[in-house]
C-alpha positions in Angstrom: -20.3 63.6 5.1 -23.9 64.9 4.3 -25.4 63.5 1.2 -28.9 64.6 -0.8 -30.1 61.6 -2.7 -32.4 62.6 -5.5 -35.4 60.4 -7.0 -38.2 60.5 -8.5 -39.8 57.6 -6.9 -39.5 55.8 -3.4 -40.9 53.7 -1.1 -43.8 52.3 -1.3 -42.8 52.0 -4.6 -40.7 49.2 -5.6 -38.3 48.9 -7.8 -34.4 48.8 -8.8 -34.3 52.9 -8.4 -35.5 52.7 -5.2 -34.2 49.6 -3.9 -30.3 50.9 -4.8 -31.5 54.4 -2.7 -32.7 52.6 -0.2 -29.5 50.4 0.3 -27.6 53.5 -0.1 -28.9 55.3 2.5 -28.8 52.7 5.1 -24.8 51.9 4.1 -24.1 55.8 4.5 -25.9 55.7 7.8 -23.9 52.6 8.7 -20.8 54.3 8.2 -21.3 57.1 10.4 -22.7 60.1 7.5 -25.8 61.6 7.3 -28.1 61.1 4.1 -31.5 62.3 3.3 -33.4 61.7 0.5 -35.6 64.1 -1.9 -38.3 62.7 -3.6 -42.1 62.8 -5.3 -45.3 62.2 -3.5 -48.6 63.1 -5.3 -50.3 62.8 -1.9 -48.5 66.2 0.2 -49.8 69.6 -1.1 -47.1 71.6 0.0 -43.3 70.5 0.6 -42.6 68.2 3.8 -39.7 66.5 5.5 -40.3 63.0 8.1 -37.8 60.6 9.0 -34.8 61.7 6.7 -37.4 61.9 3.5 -38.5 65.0 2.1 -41.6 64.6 0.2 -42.4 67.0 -2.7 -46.0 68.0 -3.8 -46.2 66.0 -7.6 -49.0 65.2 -10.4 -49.0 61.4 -11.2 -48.1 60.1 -14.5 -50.6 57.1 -15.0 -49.1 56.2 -18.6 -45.6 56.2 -17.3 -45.5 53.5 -14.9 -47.9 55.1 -12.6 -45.1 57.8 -11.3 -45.0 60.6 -9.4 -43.4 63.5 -11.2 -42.5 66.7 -9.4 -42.0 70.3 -10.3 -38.2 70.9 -11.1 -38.4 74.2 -9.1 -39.5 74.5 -5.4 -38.4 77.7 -3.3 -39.2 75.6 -0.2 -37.5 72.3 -1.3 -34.1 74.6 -1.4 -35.1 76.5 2.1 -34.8 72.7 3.4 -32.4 71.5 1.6 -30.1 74.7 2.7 -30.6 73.7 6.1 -29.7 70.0 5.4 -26.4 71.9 3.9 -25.4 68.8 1.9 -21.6 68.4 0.9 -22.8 66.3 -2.3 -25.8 65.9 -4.3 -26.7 62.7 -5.8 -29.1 62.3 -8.4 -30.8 58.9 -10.1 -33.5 60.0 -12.0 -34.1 62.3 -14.8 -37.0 64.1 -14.2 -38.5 67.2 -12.2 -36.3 65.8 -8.8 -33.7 65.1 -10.8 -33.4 68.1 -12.8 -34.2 70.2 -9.3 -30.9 68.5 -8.2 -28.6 69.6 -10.7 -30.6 73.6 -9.9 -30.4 73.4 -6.4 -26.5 71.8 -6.7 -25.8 75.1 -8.9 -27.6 77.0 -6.4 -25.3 75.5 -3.4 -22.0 75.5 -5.2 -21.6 71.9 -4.2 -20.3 68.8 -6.4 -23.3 67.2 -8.4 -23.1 62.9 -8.6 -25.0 61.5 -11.5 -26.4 58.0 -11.8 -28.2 56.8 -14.8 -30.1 53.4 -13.9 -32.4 53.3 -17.1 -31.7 52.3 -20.5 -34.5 55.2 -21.9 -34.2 54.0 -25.8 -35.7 51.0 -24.7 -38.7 52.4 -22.5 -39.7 55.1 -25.9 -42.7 53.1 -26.8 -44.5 54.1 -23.9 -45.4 57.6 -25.1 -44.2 57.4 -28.7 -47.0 56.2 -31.6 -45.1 56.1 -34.4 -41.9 55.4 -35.7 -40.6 59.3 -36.6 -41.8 60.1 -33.0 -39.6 57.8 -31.3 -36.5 58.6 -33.0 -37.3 62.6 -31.7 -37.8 61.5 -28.4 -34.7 59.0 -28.5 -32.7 62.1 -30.1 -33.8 64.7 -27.2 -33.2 61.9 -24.6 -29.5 61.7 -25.3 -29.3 65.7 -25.7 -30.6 65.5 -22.3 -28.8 62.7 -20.7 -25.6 64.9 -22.3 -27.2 68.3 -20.3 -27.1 66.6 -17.1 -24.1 64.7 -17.4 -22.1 67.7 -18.4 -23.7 69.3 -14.8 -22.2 66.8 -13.2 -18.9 66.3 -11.1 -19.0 62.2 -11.7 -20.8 60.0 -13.4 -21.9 56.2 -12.4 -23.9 53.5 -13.5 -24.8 49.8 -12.5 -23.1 48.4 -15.5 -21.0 48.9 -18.5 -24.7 48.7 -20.2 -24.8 52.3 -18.9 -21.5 53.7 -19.9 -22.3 52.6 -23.5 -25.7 54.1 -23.6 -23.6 57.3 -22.3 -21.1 57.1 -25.4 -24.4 56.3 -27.6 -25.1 59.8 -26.1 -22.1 61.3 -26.8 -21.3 61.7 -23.1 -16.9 61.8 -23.0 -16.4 61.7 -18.7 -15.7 58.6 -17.8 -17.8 56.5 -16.0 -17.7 54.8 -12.6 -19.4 51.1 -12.4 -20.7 50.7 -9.3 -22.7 47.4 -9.2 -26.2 47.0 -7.4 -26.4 45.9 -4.0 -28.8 43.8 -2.3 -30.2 43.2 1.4 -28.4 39.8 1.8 -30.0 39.1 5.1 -33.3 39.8 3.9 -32.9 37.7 0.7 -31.6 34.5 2.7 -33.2 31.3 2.0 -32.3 30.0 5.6 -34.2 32.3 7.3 -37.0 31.9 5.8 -40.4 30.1 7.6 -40.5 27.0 6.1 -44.3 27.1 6.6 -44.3 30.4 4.0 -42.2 28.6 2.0 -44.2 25.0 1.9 -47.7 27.6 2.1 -46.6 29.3 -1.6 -45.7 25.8 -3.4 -48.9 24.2 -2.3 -50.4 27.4 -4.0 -49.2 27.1 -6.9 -49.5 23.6 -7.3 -45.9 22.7 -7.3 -44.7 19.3 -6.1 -41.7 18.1 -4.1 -40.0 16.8 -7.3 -40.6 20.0 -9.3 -37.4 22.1 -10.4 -39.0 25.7 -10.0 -37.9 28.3 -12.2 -39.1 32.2 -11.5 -38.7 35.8 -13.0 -39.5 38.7 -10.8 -40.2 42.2 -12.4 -42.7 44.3 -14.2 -44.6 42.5 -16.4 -44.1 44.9 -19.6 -42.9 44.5 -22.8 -39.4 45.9 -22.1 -38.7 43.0 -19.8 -39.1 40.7 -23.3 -42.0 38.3 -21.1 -43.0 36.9 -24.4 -40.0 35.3 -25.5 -39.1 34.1 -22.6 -42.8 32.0 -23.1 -42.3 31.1 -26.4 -38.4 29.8 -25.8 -40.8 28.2 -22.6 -43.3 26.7 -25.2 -40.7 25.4 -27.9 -39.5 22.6 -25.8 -40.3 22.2 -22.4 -42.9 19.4 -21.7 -45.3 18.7 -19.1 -43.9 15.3 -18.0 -40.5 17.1 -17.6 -41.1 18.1 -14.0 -40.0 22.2 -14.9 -42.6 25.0 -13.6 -41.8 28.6 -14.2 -43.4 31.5 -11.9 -43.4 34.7 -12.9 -43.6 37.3 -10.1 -45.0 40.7 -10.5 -47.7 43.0 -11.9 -47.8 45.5 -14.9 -49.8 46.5 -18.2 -49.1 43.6 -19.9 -50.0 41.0 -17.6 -53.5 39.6 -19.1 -51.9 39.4 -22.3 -49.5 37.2 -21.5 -51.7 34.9 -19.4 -53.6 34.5 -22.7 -49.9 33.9 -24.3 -50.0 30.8 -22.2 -53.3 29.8 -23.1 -52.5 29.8 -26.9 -49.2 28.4 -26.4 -50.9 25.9 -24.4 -48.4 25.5 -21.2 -50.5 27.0 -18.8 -50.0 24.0 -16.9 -46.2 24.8 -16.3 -46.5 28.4 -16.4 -48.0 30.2 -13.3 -48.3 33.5 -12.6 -48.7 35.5 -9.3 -49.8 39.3 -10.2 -47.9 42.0 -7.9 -46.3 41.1 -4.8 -45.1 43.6 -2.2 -41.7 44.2 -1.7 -41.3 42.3 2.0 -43.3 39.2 1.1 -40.6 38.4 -1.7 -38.5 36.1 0.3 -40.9 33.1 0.3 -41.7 33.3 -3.0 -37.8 33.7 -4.0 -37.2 30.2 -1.5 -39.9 28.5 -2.8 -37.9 28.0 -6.6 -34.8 26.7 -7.7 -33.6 28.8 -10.2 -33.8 32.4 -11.6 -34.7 32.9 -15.4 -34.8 35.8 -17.6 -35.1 37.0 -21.0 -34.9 40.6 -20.7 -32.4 42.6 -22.6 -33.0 46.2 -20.9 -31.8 45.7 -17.3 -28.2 47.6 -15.8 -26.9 45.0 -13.6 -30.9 43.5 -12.5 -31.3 43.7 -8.8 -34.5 41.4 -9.1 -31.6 38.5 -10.2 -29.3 39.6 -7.4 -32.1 39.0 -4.8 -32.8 35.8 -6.5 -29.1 35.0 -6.3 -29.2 36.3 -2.6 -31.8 33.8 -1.9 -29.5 30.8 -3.3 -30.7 30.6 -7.0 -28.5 30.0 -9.5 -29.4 32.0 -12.9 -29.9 31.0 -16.2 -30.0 34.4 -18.4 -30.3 35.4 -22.2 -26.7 36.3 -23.5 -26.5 40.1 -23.0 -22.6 40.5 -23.9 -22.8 44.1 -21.7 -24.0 42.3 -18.6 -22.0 39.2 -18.7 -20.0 40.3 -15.5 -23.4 39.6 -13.4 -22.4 35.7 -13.8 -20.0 33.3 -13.8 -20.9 30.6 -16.3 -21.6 27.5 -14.9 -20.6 28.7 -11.3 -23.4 30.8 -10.3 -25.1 30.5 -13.5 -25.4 30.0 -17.1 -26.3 32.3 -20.4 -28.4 31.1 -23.5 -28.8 32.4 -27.0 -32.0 30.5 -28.2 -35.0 28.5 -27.3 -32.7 25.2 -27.4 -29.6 26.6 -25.7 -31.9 27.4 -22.6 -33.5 24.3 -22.6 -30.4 22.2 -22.4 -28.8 24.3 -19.5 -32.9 23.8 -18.1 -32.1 20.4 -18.2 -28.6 20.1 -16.8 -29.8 21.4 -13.8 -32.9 19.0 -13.4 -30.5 16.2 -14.0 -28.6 17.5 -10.9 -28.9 16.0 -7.3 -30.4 17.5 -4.3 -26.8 18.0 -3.0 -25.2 19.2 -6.4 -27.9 21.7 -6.9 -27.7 22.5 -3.2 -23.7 23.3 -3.6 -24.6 25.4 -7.1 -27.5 27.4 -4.8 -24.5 28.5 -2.3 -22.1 29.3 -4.7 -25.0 31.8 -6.5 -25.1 33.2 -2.9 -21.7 34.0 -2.4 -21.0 35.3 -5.2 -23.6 37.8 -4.2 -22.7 38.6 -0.4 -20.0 41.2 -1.4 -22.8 43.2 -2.9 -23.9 44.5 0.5 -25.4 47.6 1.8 -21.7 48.7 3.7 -20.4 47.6 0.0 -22.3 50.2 -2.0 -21.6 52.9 0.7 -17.9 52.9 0.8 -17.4 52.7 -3.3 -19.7 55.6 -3.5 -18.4 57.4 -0.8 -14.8 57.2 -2.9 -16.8 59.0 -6.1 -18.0 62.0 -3.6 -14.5 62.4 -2.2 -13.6 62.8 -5.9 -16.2 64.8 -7.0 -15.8 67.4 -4.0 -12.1 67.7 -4.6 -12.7 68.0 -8.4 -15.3 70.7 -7.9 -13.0 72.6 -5.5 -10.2 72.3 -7.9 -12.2 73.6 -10.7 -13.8 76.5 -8.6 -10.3 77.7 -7.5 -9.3 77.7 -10.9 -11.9 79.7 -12.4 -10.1 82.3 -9.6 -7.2 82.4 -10.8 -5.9 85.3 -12.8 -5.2 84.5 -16.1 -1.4 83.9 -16.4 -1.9 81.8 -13.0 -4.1 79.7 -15.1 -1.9 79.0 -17.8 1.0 77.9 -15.6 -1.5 76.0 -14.0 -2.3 74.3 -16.6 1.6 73.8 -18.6 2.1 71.9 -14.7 -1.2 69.9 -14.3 -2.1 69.3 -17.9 -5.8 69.3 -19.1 -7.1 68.6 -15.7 -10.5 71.0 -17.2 -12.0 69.7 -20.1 -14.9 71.4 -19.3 -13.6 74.4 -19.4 -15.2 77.5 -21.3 -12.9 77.5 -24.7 -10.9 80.3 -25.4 -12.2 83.1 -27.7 -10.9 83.4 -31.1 -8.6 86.0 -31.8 -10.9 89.3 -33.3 -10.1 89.5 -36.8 -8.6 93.1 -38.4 -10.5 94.4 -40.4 -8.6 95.8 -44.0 -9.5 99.5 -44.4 -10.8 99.7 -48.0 -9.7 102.7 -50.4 -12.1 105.5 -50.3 -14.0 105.8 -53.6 -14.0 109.7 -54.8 -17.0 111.3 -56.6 -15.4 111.6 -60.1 -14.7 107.7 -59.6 -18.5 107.2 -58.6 -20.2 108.9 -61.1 -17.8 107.3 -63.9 -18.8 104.0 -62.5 -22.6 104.7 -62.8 -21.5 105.8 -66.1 -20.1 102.9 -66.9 -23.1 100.5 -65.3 -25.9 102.5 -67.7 -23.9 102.3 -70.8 -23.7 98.6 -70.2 -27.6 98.1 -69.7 -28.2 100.4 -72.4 -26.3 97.4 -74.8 -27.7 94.6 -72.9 -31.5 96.3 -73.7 -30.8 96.9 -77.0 -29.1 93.4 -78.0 -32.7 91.9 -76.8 -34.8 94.1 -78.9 -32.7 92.5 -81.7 -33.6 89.5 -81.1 -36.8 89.8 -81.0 -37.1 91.4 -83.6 -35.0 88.8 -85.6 -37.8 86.4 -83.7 -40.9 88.1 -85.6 -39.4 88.3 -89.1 -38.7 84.3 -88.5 -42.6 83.6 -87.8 
């Protein structure tokens, strides 16, 4: 099978967009089919393919995460992508790529696979002001998630997060959950250099006896950073041999390392500013556990690496992600400052061989989750898609009594059907009006506004005699 995967952003860039294409890709390719992937690059003037990528020319959105966003219509994107002559396209982004997917799937007559990674009611702020403004933006986000859903052959998403946000929409197709994957022999704690690993614990000042929590992600306001600080602050003493790092870069950064100042644990609470995507797996081995606060993620890839790596999580409840753990297996959930605390301290109470036997279990539950994985459940949704597409194409052939018996034996295998016009309704002739009949109705009319006129010149004259 040949498959188009659309984004908006890619390597470089990391994030849990990319690192799901990525892992895609490279499962499709283990498998024996042929993927290439369409994306955004602000540094190519003119449309380009190398090494399975095809870079599109694209203007960079500096208030919006930095991206890259492309035009949604490219004559030579669909020259190259017609020669790629892709059975499927697969689009996970929203914007000018993702939009030229659904166009250029149209233009192919080929099955279109939609897959929604971002919660965008929570990510509004960003360009909205104002209250009013974010409700229009949040409104004309689910209209559009609706358009390109309604394009699309099958839908998918990380999590059930995502197939709520699509009934929020007031998307009806059902929704496949295809959980993230993660490079499992990549994120391995064993294979780490235990020099990296001792090197990025001596950096930060950590000691043997320290239980090291982290968070790895973008430090914004969407991934709630600040209450995971103050929950931090509430309880957690210095003397109680606990360290958090918190891994990454983003707008919000200095403000929270002045959080820690005022809350006054910046003696527990590191911080490490952006780290490229390969250097991760020190960092990842050189904690114990993986800690979150963030209500926004679909099934958070970050966590699965951290899991990968032998980390058991401890995560704030989020009743739509709840299949991510297993509580007290590979992890635990909290509700409040206090609830985290106590599962904070359970696990500092543990031994070096009970934590050790909670760190594998985190891993396995993790290892199914691979790149071959991801590959072969998506691969099931194309199948589908193609033979749903066909079926509806070959449908639309049919003449119409073929289409009703069609339908009497299948049922409503087309929802998406164009609806059947209403019946034209007959119009009712009315009798013809003769001239006699006119004129005596005009007759009629002025003899009527004749006693309306003079019934209020009575009264007002009856009005002057009275002053």
């Amino acid at each position: 099978m040949r498959v188009a995967l659309f984004t908006e952003v890619y390597l470089p860039a990391v994030n849990g967009v990319v690192t799901h294409v990525k892992t895609l890709k490279e499962g499709l390719e283990l498998l024996g089919h042929k993927a290439i992937i369409v994306t955004a690059d602000s540094n190519v003037k003119k449309t380009q393919a190398s090494d399975d990528i095809l870079y599109c020319p694209a203007i960079r959105l500096e208030k919006i995460y930095g991206y890259d966003v492309a035009s949604p219509i490219s004559a030579d994107r669909l020259k190259l992508l017609k020669d790629f002559n892709p059975d499927v396209i697969h689009i996970h982004n929203e914007f000018g790529i993702g939009l030229s997917g659904v166009l250029i799937a149209r233009s192919l007559k080929i099955p279109l696979v939609y897959t929604m990674h971002t919660m965008y009611d929570d990510y509004v702020y960003y360009v909205a002001n104002n209250e009013s403004t974010r409700k229009l933006l949040t409104s004309a986000s689910h209209k559009y998630a609706r358009i390109l859903a309604s394009a699309a052959s099958a839908v998918t998403g990380p999590s059930k997060k995502v197939e709520e946000y699509f009934r929020r929409c007031g998307v009806d197709k059902p929704v496949t959950v295809i959980p993230n994957s993660v490079e499992t022999d990549v994120f391995n704690r064993y294979s780490v250099e235990k020099k990296k690993v001792a090197a990025v614990r001596e950096k930060y000042g950590f000691k043997e006896s320290d239980l090291v929590f982290c968070f790895c992600g973008r430090m914004g306001q969407e991934k709630n950073i600040g209450t995971l600080l103050e929950y931090w602050a509430k309880n957690v003493k210095a003397n109680d041999g606990m360290k958090l790092l918190l891994m990454g870069g983003g707008p919000q950064l200095d403000e929270y390392r002045e959080d820690t100042k005022r809350l006054n644990i910046s003696d527990t609470v590191k911080f490490t500013d952006r780290i490229e995507h390969i250097d991760i797996p020190p960092y990842y081995a050189a904690c114990d556990c993986y800690i979150t606060a963030s209500l926004t993620e679909c099934h958070s890839i970050s966590m699965m690496e951290g899991q990968a790596t032998g980390m058991p999580v401890l995560t704030i409840r989020d009743e739509l992600n709840m299949d991510q753990i297993e509580e007290g297996v590979n992890g635990f959930s909290f509700r409040d400052a206090d609830e985290m605390y106590k599962h904070m301290l359970y696990l500092k109470s543990l031994s070096k061989e009970e934590l050790d036997i909670l760190k594998e279990k985190s891993r396995e539950s993790i290892v199914s989750s691979g790149t071959r994985s991801i590959a072969e459940k998506l691969l099931a949704v194309y199948d589908t898609a193609i033979r749903e597409y066909n079926q509806k194409r070959m449908y639309r052939k049919l003449p119409r009594d073929a289409k009703k018996a069609y339908k009497i034996r299948y049922g409503d295998m087309f929802p998406d059907s164009k609806p059947s016009r209403p019946k034209r309704k007959v119009k009712i002739k009315t009798k013809r009006v003769t001239k006699e009949e006119k004129i005596n109705r005009r007759k009629t009319e002025k003899f009527a506004r004749e006693r309306k006129n003079a019934a209020r010149a009575i009264r007002r004259k009856h009005k002057n005699t009275d002053r």
